[in-house]
Structures are given as structure tokens and as C-alpha cells.
N, C-alpha and C positions, 0 to 999 in steps of 0.2 A: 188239611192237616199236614202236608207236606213239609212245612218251617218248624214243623214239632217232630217232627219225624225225623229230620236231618240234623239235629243238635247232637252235639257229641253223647251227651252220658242218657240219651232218650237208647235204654232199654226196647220196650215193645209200647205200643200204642193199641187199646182194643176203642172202638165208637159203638155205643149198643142202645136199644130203646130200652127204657123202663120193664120190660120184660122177660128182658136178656137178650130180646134176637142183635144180632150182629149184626151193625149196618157197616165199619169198618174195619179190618183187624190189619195192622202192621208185619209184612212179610216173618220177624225173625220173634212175633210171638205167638210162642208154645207156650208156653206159661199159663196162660188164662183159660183153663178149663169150664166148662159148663158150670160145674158147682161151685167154681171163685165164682162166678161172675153172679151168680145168686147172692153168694157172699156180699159184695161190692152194692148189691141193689139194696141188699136186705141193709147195710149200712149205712148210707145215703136216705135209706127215707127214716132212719131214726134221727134226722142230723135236721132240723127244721130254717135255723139261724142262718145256714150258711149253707152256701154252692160248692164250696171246695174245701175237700179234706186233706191232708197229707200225714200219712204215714211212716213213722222214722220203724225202719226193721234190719236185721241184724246183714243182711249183704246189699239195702239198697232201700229207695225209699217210692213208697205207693200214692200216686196224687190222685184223685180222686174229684171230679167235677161233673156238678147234678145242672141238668138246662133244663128246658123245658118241653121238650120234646124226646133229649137224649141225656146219656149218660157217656161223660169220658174215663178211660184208666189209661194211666202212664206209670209206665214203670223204670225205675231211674235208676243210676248207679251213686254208688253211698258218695262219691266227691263231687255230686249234679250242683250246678248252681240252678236254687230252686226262684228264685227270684225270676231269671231269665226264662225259666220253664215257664213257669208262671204268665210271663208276660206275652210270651208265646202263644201258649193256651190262648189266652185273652183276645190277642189278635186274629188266632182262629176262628174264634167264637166268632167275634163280630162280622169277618169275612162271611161266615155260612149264614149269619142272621140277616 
């Protein structure tokens, strides 16, 4: 997750199972408390169509990616280019798979 981690407008980064346990959280996030991250699970499994959510919100925006083993949050800043987030992500993914 390191290439995600190091893009300018990447916020915080949390890596969790389906459960909520944390398998990775990003040094500089505080943010993601226990009950977001229920939040973020309880959201993801009403969402069936699709792996990845993103969230436009008023200081930034929430991505949101369901695997099969895991769940990712990224938390971005509102001028992220979400495309290159995106592709980031994606290349992570496959690196761990």
C-alpha cells in the first residue's frame, strides 16, 4: 500500500477485514474510529454491484474498496485526483493478490 500511501492528496489509509479488525492503518490516521469503521462495513455490504465506493463530502472525499478478504478506506483531500487514486488502489490490489 506504500504507492497509495505516498500520493500527495492520500489523507489517511485504514486496511481492515470484514469485521473491522485492522490489518493496516496509515501513520497520520486518527480519523477512523471503531464506529466509522462499522460505518464503512455496514456500507459496503449494502452496495452488491460494486467494489468501490467514493464519497464526495464537504472537506474531502471517502473511497471506499470491498475485496475479498478485505476492506480499504482512503481518505482524500477535496483537490485528489481520484482517477490516479483509483489506479493506485488497483495496482495495489493486484500486487497483494
Amino acid at each position: 500500500m506504500r504507492p497509495l500511501v505516498t500520493l500527495d492528496d492520500v489523507i489517511s489509509l485504514t486496511v481492515f477485514e470484514h469485521d473491522g479488525f485492522v490489518i493496516y492503518r496509515s501513520d497520520n490516521d486518527s480519523d477512523h474510529a471503531p464506529h466509522q469503521l462499522s460505518r464503512w462495513i455496514d456500507l459496503l455490504s449494502t452496495v452488491a454491484d460494486t467494489r468501490i465506493l467514493t464519497l464526495v463530502l464537504e472537506k474531502g472525499h471517502i473511497m471506499l474498496r470491498k475485496e475479498k478478504g478485505f476492506n480499504v478506506v482512503i481518505n482524500l483531500t477535496r483537490q485528489a485526483n481520484l482517477g490516479r487514486a483509483r489506479q493506485t488502489l488497483e495496482d495495489c490490489i493486484i500486487e497483494i493478490n
